[in-house]
C-alpha positions as CSV (number, residue, x, y, z in Angstrom):
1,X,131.7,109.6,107.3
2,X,130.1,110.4,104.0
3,X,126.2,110.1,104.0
4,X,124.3,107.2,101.6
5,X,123.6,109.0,98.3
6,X,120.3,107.1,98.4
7,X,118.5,105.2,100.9
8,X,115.6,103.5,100.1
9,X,113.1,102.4,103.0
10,X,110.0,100.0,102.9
11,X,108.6,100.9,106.3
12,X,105.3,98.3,106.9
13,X,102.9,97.6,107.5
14,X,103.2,94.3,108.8
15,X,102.3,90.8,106.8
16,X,101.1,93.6,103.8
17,X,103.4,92.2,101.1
18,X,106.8,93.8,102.2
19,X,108.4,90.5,101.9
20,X,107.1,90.1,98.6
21,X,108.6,93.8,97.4
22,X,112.0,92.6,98.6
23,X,111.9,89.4,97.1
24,X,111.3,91.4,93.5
25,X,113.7,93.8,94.1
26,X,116.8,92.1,95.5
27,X,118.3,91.5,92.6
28,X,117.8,95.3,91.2
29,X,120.9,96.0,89.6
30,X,120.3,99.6,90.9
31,X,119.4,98.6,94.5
32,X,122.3,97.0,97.4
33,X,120.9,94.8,100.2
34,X,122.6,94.4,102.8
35,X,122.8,90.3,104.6
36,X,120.2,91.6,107.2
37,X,116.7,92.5,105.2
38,X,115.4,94.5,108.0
39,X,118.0,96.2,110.2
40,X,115.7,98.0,112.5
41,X,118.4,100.7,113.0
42,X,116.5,104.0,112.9
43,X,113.4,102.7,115.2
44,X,116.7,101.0,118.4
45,X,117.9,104.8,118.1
46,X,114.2,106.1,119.2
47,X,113.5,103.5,121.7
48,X,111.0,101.1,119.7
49,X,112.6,98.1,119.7
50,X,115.5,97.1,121.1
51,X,116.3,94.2,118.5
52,X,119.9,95.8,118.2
53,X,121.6,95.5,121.2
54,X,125.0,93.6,121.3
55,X,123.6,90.2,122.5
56,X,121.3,89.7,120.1
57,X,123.9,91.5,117.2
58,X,126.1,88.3,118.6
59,X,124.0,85.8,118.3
60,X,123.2,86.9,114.5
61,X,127.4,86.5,114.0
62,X,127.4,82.9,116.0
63,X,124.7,81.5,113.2
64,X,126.8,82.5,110.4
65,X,130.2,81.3,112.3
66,X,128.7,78.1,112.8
67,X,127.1,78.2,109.2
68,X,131.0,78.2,107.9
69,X,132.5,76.3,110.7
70,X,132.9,73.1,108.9
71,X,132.8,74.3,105.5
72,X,135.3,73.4,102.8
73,X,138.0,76.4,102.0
74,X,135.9,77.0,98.8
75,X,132.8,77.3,100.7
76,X,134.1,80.0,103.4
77,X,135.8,81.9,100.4
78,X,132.9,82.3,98.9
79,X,130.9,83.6,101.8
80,X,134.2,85.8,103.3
81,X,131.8,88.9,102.8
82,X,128.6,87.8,105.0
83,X,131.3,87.0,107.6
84,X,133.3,90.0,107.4
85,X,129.8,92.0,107.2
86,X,128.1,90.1,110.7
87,X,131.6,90.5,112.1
88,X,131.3,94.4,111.6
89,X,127.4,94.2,112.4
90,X,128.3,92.6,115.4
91,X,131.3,94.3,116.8
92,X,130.7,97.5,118.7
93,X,128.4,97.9,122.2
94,X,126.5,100.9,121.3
95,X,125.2,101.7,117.6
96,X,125.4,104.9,116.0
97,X,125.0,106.5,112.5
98,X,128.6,106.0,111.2
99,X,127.7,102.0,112.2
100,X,124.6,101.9,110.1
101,X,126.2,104.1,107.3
102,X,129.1,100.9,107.3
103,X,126.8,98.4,106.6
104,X,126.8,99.2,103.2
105,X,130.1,99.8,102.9
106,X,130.0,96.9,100.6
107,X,127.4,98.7,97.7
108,X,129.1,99.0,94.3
109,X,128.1,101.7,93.0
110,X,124.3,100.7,93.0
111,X,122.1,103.9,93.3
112,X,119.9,103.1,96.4
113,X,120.9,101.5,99.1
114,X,117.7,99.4,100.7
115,X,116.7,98.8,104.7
116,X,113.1,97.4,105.2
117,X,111.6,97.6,108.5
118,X,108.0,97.1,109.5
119,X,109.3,99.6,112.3
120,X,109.6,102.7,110.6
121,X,106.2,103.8,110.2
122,X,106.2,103.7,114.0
123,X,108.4,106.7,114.3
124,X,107.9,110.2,114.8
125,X,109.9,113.5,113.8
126,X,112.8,112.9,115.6
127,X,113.2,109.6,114.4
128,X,113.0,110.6,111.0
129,X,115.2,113.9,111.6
130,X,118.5,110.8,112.1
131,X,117.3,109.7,109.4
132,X,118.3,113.1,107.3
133,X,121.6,112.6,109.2
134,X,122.8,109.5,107.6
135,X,121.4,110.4,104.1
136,X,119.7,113.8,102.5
137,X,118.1,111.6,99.2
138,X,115.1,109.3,101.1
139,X,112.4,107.3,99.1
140,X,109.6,105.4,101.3
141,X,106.9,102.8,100.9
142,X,104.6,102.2,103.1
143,X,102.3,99.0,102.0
144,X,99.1,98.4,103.7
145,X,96.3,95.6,103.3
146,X,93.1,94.6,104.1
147,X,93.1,95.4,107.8
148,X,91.0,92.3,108.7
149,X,92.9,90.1,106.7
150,X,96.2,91.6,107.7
151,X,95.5,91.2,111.3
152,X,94.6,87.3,110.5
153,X,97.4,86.8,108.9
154,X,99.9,88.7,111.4
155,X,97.8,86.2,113.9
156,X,98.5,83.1,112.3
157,X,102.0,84.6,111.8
158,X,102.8,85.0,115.3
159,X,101.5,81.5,116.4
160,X,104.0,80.3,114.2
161,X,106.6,82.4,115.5
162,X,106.1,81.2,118.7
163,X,106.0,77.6,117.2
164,X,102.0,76.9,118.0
165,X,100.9,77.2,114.3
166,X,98.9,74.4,114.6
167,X,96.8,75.9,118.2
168,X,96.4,79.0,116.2
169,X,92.6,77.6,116.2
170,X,92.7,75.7,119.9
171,X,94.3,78.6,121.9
172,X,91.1,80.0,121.6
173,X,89.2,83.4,121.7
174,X,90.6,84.9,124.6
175,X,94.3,84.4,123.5
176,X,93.5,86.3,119.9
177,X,91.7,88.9,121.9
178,X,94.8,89.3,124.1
179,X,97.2,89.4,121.3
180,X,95.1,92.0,119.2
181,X,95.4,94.2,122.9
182,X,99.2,94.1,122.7
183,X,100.9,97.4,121.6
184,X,103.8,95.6,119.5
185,X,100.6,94.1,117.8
186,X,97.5,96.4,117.5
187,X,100.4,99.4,116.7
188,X,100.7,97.9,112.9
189,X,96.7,98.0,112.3
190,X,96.5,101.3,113.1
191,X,97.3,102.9,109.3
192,X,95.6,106.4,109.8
193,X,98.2,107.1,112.7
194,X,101.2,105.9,111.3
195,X,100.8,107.3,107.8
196,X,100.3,111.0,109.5
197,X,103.4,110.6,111.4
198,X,105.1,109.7,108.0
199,X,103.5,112.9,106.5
200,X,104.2,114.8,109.1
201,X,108.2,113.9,108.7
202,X,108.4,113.3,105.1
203,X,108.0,115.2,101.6
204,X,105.2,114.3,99.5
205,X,107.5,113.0,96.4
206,X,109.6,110.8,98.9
207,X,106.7,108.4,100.2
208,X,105.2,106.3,98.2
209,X,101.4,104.0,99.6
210,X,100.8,100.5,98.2
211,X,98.5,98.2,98.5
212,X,98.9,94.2,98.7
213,X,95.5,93.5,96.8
214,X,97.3,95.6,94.1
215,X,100.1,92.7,94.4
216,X,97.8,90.3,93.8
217,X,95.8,91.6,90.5
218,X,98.3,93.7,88.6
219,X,101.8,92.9,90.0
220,X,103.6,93.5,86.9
221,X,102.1,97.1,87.1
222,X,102.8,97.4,90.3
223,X,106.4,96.7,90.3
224,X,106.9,99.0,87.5
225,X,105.4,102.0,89.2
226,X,107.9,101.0,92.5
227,X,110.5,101.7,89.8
228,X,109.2,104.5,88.5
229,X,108.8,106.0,91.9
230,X,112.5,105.2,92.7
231,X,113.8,106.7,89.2
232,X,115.6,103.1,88.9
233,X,115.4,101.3,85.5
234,X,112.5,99.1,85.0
235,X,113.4,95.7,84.8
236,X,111.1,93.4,83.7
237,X,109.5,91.1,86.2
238,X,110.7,87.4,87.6
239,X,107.4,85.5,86.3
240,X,108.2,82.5,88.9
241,X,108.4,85.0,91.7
242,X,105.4,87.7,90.5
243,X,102.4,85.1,92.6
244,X,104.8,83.1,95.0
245,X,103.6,83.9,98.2
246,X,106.0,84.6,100.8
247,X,106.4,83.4,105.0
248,X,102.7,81.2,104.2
249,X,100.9,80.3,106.9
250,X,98.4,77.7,107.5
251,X,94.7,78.7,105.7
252,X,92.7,78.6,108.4
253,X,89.5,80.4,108.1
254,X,88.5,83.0,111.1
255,X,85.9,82.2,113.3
256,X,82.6,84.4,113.2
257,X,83.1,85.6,116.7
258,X,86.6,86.5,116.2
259,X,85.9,88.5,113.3
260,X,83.1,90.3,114.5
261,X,85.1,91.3,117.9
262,X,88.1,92.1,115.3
263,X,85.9,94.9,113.3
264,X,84.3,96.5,116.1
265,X,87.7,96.7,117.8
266,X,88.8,98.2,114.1
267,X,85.7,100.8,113.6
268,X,87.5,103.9,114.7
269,X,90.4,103.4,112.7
270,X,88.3,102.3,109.7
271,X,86.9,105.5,110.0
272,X,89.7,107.5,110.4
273,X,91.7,105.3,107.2
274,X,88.6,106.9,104.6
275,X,89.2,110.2,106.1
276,X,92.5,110.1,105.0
277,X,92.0,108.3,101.6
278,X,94.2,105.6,102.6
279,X,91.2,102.4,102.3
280,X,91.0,100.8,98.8
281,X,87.5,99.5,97.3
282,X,88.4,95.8,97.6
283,X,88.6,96.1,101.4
284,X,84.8,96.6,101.6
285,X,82.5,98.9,103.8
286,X,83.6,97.5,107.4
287,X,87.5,98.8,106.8
């Protein structure tokens, strides 16, 4: 099967404004999405996650079934390519490249086809070497954030996922401290490690670092220079969707002990991010 002429992946970190860069970019006339915002493909085939396999592929094509169930004729006719695309999503036991390279199989003509996956920056060289197999043109942004406030957030973001937004405060000190000691968790603070496995698997003009609290100040600049680093026209920014925030959680404030357990747990890696020029000056002296 023919490789993707262009595949553009936004690879983490975690609750660092990916969400927000998709929600700019989705309607780049340059740029195909496919129904599924992060596949996850590249980081199944190495054995990170295992978010692919067939049940949970099946699942994904019963929502949309049941989505279009008791639609109208009109409805389902206007929807005919999200089902035909879950169907094909869904269909086969085992993944492979040829799978993933169909799931864009509906792109017309756009120059990049698009995958983000908080994954991604996870993987090492042979990860990144199937990557190369399924296309030879690769752009990458890895986004990254205040590591304190990222790891509040991608708190408060899991107690929702797991529908105890409001305990986020009452579960107390020793469930934060046990989430911030789980792997799936702690992997996405630690920046300095993932960004040298993506240097030691990609070329220096196909990766791309930003930052969130760029975002925030100077978004408009900071879309245009995602563009720029793509070599996609620059389209002017959605005003209403430059300072909407994206999957909001609930502002509660950290507690001091929490915090102070948080940075000392995050001094090494702090340490190791300056080495690597990878902090920026609005994340202060402890990060």
């Amino acid at each position: 099967m023919k490789k993707i002429d262009n595949l553009f992946l936004s690879v983490g970190a975690m609750k660092a404004g990916t969400t927000w860069l998709y929600e700019q970019l989705k309607e780049h006339p340059e740029i195909h999405f496919t129904p599924e915002k992060e596949i996850h493909y590249f980081a199944n085939k190495v054995g990170i996650e295992n978010q692919l396999n067939h049940r949970n592929r099946i699942i994904k094509l019963k929502h949309v079934l049941e989505k279009t169930a008791n639609a109208n004729p009109k409805f389902i006719a206007k929807h005919l390519e999200e089902i035909s695309w879950y169907t094909e999503f869904a269909l086969p036991d085992d993944i492979c490249n040829q799978w993933y390279q169909n799931l864009f199989r509906f792109n017309k003509n756009r120059k990049f086809c698009a995958d983000f996956s908080n994954l991604y920056c996870q993987m090492g060289v042979e990860g990144w070497e199937n990557v190369r197999k399924v296309s030879d043109n690769i752009k990458v942004i890895y986004t990254l954030r205040d590591p304190l406030e990222r790891i509040w957030s991608h708190y408060k973001f899991h107690m929702k996922w797991v529908n105890r937004e409001d305990d986020a405060l009452e579960a107390g000190f020793e469930n934060f401290k046990h989430l911030l000691d789980q792997h799936f968790f702690w992997v996405n603070a630690e920046y300095a490690h993932n960004y040298e496995l993506l240097q030691n698997s990609l070329k220096h003009d196909e990766l791309m670092l930003l930052y969130f609290e760029d975002f925030r100040e100077h978004p408009e600049k900071t879309l245009a220079e995602v563009q720029k680093f793509l070599g996609i026209e620059e389209i002017p920014a959605n005003q209403e969707k430059l300072n909407k925030k994206i999957n909001k959680t609930k502002s509660f404030v950290m507690p001091d002990e929490w915090r102070e357990y948080a940075v000392k747990k995050m001094s090494n890696i702090s340490v190791r991010n300056k080495e690597l020029g990878i902090s920026h000056d609005k994340w202060g002296d402890r990060c």
